[in-house]
C-alpha positions, 0 to 999 in steps of 0.5 A: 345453281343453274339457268334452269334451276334459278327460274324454277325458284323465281317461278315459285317465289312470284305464285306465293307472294301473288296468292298472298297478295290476292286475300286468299283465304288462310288455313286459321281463317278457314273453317273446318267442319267435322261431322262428330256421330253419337257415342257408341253404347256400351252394352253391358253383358251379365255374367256367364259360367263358361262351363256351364252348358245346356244337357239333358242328364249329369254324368253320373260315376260308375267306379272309382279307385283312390290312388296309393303311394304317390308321391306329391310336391309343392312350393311354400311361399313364405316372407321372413325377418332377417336382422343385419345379424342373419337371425330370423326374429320370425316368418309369415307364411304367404303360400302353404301347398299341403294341409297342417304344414303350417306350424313346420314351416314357421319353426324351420324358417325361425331356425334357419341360418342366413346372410343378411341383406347388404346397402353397398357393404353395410348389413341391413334388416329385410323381409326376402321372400323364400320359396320352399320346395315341400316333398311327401307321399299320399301313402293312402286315400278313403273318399268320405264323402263325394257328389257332382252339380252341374255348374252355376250358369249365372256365376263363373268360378273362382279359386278359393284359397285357404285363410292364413295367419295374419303377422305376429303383433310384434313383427308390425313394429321391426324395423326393416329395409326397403327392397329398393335401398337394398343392393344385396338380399338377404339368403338363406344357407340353410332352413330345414322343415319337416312334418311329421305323418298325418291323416288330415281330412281334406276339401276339395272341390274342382270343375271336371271335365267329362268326356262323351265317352266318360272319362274325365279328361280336364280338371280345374282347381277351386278349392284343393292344397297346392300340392295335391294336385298330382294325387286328384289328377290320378284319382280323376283318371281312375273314374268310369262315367255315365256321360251326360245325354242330350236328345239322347246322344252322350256329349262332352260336359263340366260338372262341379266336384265336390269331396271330402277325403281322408289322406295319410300323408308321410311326412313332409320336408324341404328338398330346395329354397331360394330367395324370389328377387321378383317378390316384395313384402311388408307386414304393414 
């Protein structure tokens, strides 16, 4: 160490032992005072619609055209009991995209064909949850009945998803695996599912945007089968509207669709599936 460097030390040292010395006030001993201002209140907001807005007239349908022959798709979830054999004892739909395929989809998934879930090298009984990619065809449509509301502007709104059988009594007293004890998932080589041709009548009701030059442009599912959303989006395209008016000018609004529609429908069947690793079930 340096002359220079040593009596800077020295320097240091001397200041703090003679403040010490001195009876200077210490930070414990010290008193900190700390102005605390009243909470802030929270405010609560009422609930509000978002697509409600303030018009004049509701958009009122000129013309229309139901679309024929499009082809429509969509995904059905389903959870099954795999034995350590790969025998499914039974299926419990948890997503179904078109009306009346429920029925195909438990027989198709009971007979399929699977390799059980794996501990390390030891079969185990499972739950997977399969994805079932479902193809048909609208062949044709006829609008039964039809209308539009303005929406509710107290009330936003709210997908409603159709009810679904709860699991048979006797697939409650299984026994099944754990998904965090299993090192491999049970996965299906085969399921096949088919529907024959239909002609269900089908509820729809959805939140529609129409533009000021009357046409509907946005749609917002509320109540619709998963796998029509392709034959609503090209009848919605078909329409030609009266826009709504305010002080006399047409302007953008939404409006609540409401309808009930005769669709025959080809059959339906399954085009792909696999296991969702991210997805867990139990009957319980």
């Amino acid at each position: 160490m340096g002359i220079r460097s040593f009596l800077t030390s020295l320097v240091i040292l001397v200041t703090l032992v003679g403040s010490a010395d001195s009876g200077a006030v210490r930070a414990w001993q010290g008193r900190i005072n700390i102005d605390i201002p009243l909470p802030v209140p929270a405010i609560e907001l009422a609930s509000a619609n978002p697509f409600a807005t303030q018009v004049d007239t509701i958009p009122r349908l000129t013309a229309s055209t139901p679309p024929r022959k499009v082809d429509v798709a969509g995904s059905a979830i389903i959870a099954a009991y795999i034995d350590s054999e790969g025998d499914c004892g039974g299926a419990v739909p948890l997503e179904v995209p078109f009306p009346g395929l429920t029925r195909a989809l438990l027989e198709g998934t009971s007979a399929g064909r699977f390799d059980p879930a794996m501990t390390g090298e030891r079969p185990r009984p499972s739950w997977p949850v399969i994805e079932i990619r479902i193809e048909g065809t609208v062949k044709e449509a006829t609008v039964i009945s039809q209308e539009l509301a303005l929406p509710d502007p107290g009330n936003p709104p709210e997908p409603i998803q159709a009810a679904l059988p709860p699991p048979a009594g006797h697939l409650l007293q299984l026994p099944a695996a754990s998904w965090d004890e299993l090192t491999s998932l049970a996965h299906p080589r085969r399921i096949k599912v088919r529907a024959s041709s239909s002609e269900p009548v089908v509820s729809i009701q959805a939140l529609v945007h129409i533009n000021e030059r009357g046409n509907c442009d946005q749609f917002v599912p509320i109540v619709l089968d998963s796998g029509l959303h392709r034959w609503l989006s090209g009848y919605l395209a078909s329409w030609r509207m009266e826009p709504s008016l305010l002080n006399g000018q047409p302007v953008d609004a939404w409006v609540v669709y409401t309808a009930r529609v005769k669709m025959k429908l080809s059959s339906l069947q399954a085009a792909s599936f696999r296991v969702l690793a991210d997805r867990h079930f139990s009957p319980s």
